[in-house]
N, C-alpha and C positions, 0 to 999 in steps of 0.2 A: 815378733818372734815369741813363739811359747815359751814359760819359765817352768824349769824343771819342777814336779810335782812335790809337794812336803805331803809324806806317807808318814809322818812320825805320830804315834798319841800321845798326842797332847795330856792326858788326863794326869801326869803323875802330877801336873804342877800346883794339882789339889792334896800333895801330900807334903811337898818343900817348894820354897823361893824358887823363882826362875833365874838362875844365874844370869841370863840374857838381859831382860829388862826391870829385875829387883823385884817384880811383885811378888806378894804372898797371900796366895789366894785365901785362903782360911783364915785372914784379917777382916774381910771382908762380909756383911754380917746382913742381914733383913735389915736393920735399920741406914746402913752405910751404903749401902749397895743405890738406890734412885738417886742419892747426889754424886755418889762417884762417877755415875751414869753421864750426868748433868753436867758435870764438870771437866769433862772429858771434848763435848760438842765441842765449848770455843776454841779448843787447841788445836782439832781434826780444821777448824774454819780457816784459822789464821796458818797453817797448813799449804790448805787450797787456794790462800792466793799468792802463794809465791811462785815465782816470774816461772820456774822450774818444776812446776809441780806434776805438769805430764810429762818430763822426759827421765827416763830409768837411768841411773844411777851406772850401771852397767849392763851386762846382756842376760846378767842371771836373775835381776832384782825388780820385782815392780816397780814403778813410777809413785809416787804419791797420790797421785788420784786413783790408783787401780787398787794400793792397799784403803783406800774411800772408799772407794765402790765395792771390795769387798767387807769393808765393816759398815757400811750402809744394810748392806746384806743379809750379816750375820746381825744387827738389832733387827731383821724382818725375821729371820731364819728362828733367832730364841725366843722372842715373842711367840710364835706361833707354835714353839714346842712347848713352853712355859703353858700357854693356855692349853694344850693339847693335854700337858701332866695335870692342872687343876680338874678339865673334863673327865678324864678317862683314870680309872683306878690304872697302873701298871702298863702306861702310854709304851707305846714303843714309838723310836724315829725313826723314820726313812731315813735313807743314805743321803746324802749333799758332798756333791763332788765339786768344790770350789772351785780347782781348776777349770772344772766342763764350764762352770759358774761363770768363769772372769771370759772364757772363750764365745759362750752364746753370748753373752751382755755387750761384748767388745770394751771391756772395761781399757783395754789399751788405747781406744780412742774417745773418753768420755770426755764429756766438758767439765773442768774441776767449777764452775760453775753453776752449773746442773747440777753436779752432784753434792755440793756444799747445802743445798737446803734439803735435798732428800735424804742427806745421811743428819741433819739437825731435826727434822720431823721423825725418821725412824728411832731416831736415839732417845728422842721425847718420849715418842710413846712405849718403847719397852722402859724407861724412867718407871713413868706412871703405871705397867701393867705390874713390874714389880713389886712399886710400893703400895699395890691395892691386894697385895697377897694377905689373906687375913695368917694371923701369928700359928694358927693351928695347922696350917696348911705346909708350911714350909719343909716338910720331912716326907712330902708324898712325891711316890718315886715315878721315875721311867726309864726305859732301858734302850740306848743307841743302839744300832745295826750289828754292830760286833759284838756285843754282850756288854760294854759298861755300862755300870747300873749309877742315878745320879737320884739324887732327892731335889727336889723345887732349889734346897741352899746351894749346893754342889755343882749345878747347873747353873745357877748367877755364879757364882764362883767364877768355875770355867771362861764362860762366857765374858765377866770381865777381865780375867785376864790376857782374852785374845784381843779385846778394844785397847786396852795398856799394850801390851806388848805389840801392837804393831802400830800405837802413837811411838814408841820408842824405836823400833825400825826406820821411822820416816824424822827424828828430830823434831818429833812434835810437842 
């Protein structure tokens, strides 16, 4: 069964605390940002092998492995815009519709198995794409589908916060 879609943006949480799961995104810095990354894997793992980890919670809530498989995702998804804002002055993203995401992937019936070393390789390498961002770089902007405007920081930012706040969804 499909989970009602989250149309919310996201972006204030680059301006205060997420009440939800405590982070504060503007803590989060070019230097802190590849180990937060790093340290984030063992929890999403130890996660993925509990006895429960594909069955939803309820009929409105991803399962554990489907909030996996979409932050598996989302470290392929920021990577690839991260490198898109180093290349291109004034990148823009395409849309990414996670819902359509979790629907084509069939994230509802993944193997949390399968998916435990794909989301510890994706999470490696936006690690390492971050912290190979040279220190001048990190103010060079790009602009999502809807018009918010992010810089290289502002976009880890974000982007860790969605890896937090949906370890914190899952009790992870």
């Amino acid at each position: 069964m499909p989970i009602v879609p989250d149309e919310k943006d996201w972006t204030w949480v680059l301006s205060q605390p997420c009440p939800e799961c405590n982070f504060h995104a503007a803590t989060a810095t070019p230097a802190t940002l590849p180990g937060s990354i790093e340290s984030m894997i063992p929890r999403w793992l130890a996660v993925l092998r509990r006895p429960d980890a594909a069955e939803r919670p309820d009929g409105q809530t991803w399962s554990a492995v489907e909030y996996a498989c979409h932050v598996r995702d989302v470290f392929t998804l920021f990577n690839q815009r991260l490198n898109l804002m180093l290349a291109e002055d004034g990148a823009r993203f395409a849309d990414w519709n996670q819902d359509q995401t979790a629907l084509e992937k069939d994230y509802a019936n993944a193997d949390p198995s399968e998916v435990g070393p794909e989301l510890a390789a994706e999470g490696h390498e936006a690690a390492e794409s971050f912290a190979s961002v040279p220190e001048e770089e990190w103010g060079r902007k790009g602009v999502r589908s809807n018009g918010s405007e992010f810089t290289i920081l502002t976009l880890a930012q974000y982007f860790l916060h969605d890896v937090v706040h949906h370890l914190h969804d899952v009790d992870g």
